[in-house]
C-alpha positions in Angstrom: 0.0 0.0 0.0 1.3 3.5 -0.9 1.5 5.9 1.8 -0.8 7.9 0.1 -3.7 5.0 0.1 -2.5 4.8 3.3 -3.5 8.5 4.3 -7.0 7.9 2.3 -7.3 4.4 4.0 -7.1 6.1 7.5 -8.7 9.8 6.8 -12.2 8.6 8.2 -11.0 7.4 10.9 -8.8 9.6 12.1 -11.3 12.5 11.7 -13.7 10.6 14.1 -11.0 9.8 16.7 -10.2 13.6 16.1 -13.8 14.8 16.7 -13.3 13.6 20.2 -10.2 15.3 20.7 -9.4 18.6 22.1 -8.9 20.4 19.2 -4.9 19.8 19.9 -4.5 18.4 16.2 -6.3 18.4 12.2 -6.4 15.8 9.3 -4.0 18.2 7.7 -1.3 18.1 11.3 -1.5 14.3 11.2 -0.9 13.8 7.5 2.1 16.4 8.0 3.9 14.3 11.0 3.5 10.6 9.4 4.7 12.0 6.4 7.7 12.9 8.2 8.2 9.8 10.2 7.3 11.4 13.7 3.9 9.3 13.6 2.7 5.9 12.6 -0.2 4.7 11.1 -1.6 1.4 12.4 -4.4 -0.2 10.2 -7.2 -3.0 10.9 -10.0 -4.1 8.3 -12.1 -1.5 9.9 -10.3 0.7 12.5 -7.2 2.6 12.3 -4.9 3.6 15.2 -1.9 6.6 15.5 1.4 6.1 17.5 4.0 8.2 18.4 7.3 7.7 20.1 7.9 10.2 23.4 11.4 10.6 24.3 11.8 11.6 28.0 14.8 12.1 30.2 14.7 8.8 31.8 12.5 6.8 29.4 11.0 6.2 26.3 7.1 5.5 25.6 5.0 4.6 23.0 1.9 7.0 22.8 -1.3 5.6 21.5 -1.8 9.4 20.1 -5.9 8.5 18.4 -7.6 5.8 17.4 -11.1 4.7 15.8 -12.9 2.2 14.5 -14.1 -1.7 15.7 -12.8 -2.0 19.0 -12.4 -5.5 18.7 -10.1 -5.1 16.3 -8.1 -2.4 18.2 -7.7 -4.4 21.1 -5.9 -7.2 18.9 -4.1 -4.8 16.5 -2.5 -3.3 20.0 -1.7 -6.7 21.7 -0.5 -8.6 19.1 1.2 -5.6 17.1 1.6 -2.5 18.8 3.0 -3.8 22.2 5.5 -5.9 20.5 6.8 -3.5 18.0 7.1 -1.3 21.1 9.1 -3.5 22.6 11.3 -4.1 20.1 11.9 -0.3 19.7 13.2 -0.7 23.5 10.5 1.5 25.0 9.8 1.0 28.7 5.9 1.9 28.6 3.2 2.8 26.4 0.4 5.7 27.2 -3.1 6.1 26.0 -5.5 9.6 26.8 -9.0 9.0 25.8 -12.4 8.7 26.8 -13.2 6.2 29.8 -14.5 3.5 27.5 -11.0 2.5 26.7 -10.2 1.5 30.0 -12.9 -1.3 29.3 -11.4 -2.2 25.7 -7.7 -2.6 27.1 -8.6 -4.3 31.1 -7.9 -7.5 29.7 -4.9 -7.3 27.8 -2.7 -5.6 31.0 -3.6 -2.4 30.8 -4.6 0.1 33.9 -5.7 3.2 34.8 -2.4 5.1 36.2 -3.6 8.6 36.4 -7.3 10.5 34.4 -6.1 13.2 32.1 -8.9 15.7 32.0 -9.2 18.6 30.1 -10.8 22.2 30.2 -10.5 24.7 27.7 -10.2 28.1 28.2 -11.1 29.7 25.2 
């Protein structure tokens, strides 16, 4: 698959995840960065996910950035994909922000809530 199909491939489904969102990112932002390598595409037969590595002082994390799509489908596309490509890229955790209801996709493959993000805007 071109990277190009690619985008098309995982435009609607990024769009919804980014309806959700906090306004932080566009379409436009997302095509920029994975055409520049800073984040990943991760594709199902019906749901689409976005990764990015985070770099901190003392560690290195792979953020589940947005996602969309049969949840299903996620929850095996992370487990069987995402974690171990993770690991291979020698990162010592992974993060997800989003709504509550992923807390109930992700219980059952070791995942846990650590902390609640929340968010207000002020404009």
């Amino acid at each position: 698959m071109s990277m190009e199909e690619a985008l098309q491939k995982a435009k609607p489904f990024v769009e919804r995840a980014l309806e959700q969102g906090t306004g932080a990112f566009e379409w436009s932002d997302v095509v920029r960065e994975v055409l520049l390598g800073n984040m990943l595409l991760w594709f199902g037969k019906e749901s689409c996910l976005v990764t990015q590595f985070i770099e901190h002082p003392r560690k290195k994390s792979l953020h589940i950035l947005l996602g969309s799509g049969d949840l299903d489908e996620i929850k095996r596309m992370v487990d069987g994909s995402i974690v171990p490509f993770a690991k291979v890229n020698n990162c010592d955790d992974m993060t997800l922000v989003g709504r509550k209801g992923w807390k109930k996709v992700f219980n059952d493959i070791g995942w846990n809530e650590k902390h609640v993000t929340l968010y207000r805007g002020l404009k």
